[in-house]
N, C-alpha and C positions, 0 to 999 in steps of 0.2 A: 115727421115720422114719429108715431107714437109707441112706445114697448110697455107692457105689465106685465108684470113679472108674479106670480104666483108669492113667491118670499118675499122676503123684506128686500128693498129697492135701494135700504145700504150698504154700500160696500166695505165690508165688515175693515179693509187693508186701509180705509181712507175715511170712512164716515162719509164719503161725498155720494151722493146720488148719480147713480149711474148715467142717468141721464143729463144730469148735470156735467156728468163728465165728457160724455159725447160732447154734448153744445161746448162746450169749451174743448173741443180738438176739432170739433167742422169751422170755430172761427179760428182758430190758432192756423188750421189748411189753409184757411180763405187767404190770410196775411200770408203765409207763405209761400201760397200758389198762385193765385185771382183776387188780389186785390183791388187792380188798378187795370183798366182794359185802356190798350196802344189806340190813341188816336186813331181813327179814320178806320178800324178793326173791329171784330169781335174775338183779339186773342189777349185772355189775360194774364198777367205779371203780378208778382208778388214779391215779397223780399228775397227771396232765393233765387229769382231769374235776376234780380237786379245785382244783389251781392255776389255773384256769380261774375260780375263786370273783372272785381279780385281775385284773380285765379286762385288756389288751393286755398288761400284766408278765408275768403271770403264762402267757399264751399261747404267749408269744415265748419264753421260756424253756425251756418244751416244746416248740415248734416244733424250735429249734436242736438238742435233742436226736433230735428227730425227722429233724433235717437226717443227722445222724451214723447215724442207721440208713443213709440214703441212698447215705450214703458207703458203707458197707460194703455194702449191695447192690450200688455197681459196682463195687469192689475184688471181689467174688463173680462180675464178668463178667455182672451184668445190664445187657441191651442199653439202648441209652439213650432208644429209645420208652417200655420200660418204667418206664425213671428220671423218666419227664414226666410219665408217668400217676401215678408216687407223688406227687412234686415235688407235682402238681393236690390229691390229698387233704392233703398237709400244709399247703398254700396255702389248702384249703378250710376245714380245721379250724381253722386259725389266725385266719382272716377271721372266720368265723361265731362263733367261738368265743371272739372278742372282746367279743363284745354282751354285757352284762352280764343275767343269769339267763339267759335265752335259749340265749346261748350254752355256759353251763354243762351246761345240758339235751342240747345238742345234742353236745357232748365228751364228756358219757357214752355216748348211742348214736347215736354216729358210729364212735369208735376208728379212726380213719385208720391208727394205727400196728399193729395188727391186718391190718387191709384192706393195709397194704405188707407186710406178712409173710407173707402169702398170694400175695402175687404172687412174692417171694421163692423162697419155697419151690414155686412152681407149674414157675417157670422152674427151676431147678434138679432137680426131677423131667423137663423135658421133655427137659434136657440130658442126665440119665441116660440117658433111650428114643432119643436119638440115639445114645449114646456103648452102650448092648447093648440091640438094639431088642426083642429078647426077650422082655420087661418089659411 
């Protein structure tokens, strides 16, 4: 997926390329969502379905990385309704995903950090069709 952006493509908060920044949170997702797909499946695991084995430790621990996507989605200028609507899935995955097996179950098909990458990347398409409606 390609974005151009009319202005300058740095982000004035970081000096990093925005786009640079996305590619590094769709693989930071990867690792922590779909890494690694279960034998004999097409369902995949990542470190948060597996640290997840560690009830509340091991949640929390992905949580906070999951917090740092967060970040980078409003340093990326996502508005801050949709920073609540993620906020709610890492708060959900965390919650639920404390329950010991249960919640293991549910951290592999849930992936909240998948479901914020999508809104990520939805909002930053909708910004392009504002910024050349053309599109």
């Amino acid at each position: 997926m390609s974005y151009a952006y009319p202005h300058s493509r740095r982000d004035p908060a970081g000096g990093i390329d925005r786009l640079e920044r996305l590619d590094r949170l769709r693989r930071l997702t990867r690792l922590l969502d779909n890494r690694w797909t279960i034998p004999g499946t097409r369902i995949g695991v990542g470190l948060d379905g597996i640290a997840s084995i560690v009830p509340v430790a091991g949640d929390t621990l992905t949580a906070l990385v999951s917090l740092h996507i967060l970040n980078e989605a409003r340093r990326l200028g996502v508005p801050n309704g949709l920073l609540t609507r993620m906020l709610g899935n890492v708060a959900l995955d965390w919650a639920v995903g404390s329950i010991p097996v249960i919640g293991t179950i549910f951290d592999i098909a849930f992936k909240a950090n998948v479901r914020n990458l999508r809104m990520i990347e939805r909002h930053m398409e909708d910004e392009m069709r504002v910024v050349n409606p053309r599109r």
